[in-house]
N, C-alpha and C positions, 0 to 999 in steps of 0.2 A: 414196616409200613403201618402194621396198626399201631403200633405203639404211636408212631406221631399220631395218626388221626386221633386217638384216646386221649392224647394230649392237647389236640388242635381243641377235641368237644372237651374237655374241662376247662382250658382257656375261654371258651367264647360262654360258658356256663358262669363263668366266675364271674366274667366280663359284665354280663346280663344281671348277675343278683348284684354286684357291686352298683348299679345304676337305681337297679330297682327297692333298694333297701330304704325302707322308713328311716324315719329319725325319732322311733316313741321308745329307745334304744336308753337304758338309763345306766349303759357300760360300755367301756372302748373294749376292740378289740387289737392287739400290735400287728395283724396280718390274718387276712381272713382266704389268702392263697396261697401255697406252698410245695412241698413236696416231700413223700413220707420218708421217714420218721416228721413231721414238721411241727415244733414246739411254736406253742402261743401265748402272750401275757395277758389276760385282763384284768380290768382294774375299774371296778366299781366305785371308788371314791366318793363321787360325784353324788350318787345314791346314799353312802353312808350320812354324806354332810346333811342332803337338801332333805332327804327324808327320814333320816336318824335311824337306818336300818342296820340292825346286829345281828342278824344272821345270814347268808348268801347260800343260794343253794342254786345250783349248777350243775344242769343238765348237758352234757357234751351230746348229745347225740348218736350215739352208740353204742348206749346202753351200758355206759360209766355215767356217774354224774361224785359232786362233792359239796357238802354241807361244810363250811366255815363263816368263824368270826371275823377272818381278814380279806377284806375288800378286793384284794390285789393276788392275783394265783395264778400259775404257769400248767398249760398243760401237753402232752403231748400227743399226739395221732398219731400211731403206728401203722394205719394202712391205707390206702387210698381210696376215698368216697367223696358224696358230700352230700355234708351233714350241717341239721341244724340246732345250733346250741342257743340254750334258751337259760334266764335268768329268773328265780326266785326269792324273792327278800322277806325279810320276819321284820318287825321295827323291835320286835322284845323276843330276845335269847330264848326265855322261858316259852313264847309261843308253840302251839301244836302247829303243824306244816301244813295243815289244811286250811289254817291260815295266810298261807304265805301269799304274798301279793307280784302282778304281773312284772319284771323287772325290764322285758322286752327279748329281741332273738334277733340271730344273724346265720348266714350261711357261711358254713366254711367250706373249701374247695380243698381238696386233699390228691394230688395229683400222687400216680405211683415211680418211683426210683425209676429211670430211663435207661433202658438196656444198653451197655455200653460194650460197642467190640472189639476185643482184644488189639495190641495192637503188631 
């Protein structure tokens, strides 16, 4: 029984930030609801083209994040929380990171593996 209810409140969380999310967002996300392990693509493109930014730096939220050149990067969530990932961009490779400029954030909802009983 808590498991659903733990499940009902990260549905109706997800429900609420999916309504409530800005659009100053300069990356897609392929799913920002899931269930763990739950892999995600983003893909900054958009950002590389209109603001010629070469470096991407990506903070997941859980105290992982990753520094690249390529726009476009898969990640995975191995636990259930929710967490908010946030985006970093350099327009020049060679910049220091305290440079890096706002790229935007979204909340991911990371729901836990649903106990399942034998049968």
């Amino acid at each position: 029984m808590s498991t659903i209810l733990a499940f009902i409140s990260l549905a109706f969380l997800a429900l609420s930030t999916f309504f409530s999310e800005g659009s100053s967002r300069y990356f897609e996300v392929s799913s920002n609801v899931g269930t763990a392990p739950f892999t995600i693509t983003l893909n900054a493109s958009d950002l590389d083209k209109a603001k010629q930014a070469e470096r991407f730096i990506w903070d997941f939220g859980n105290g992982e994040s990753l520094t690249t050149a390529n726009p476009i990067v898969q990640y995975t969530y191995q636990s259930a929380g929710v967490f908010t990932l946030k985006l970093r961009y350099l327009k020049k490779a060679k910049d220091n990171l305290s440079k890096a400029k706002d790229g935007g954030s979204v909340k991911i909802v990371v729901s836990p593996k649903p106990n399942i009983l034998p049968i």
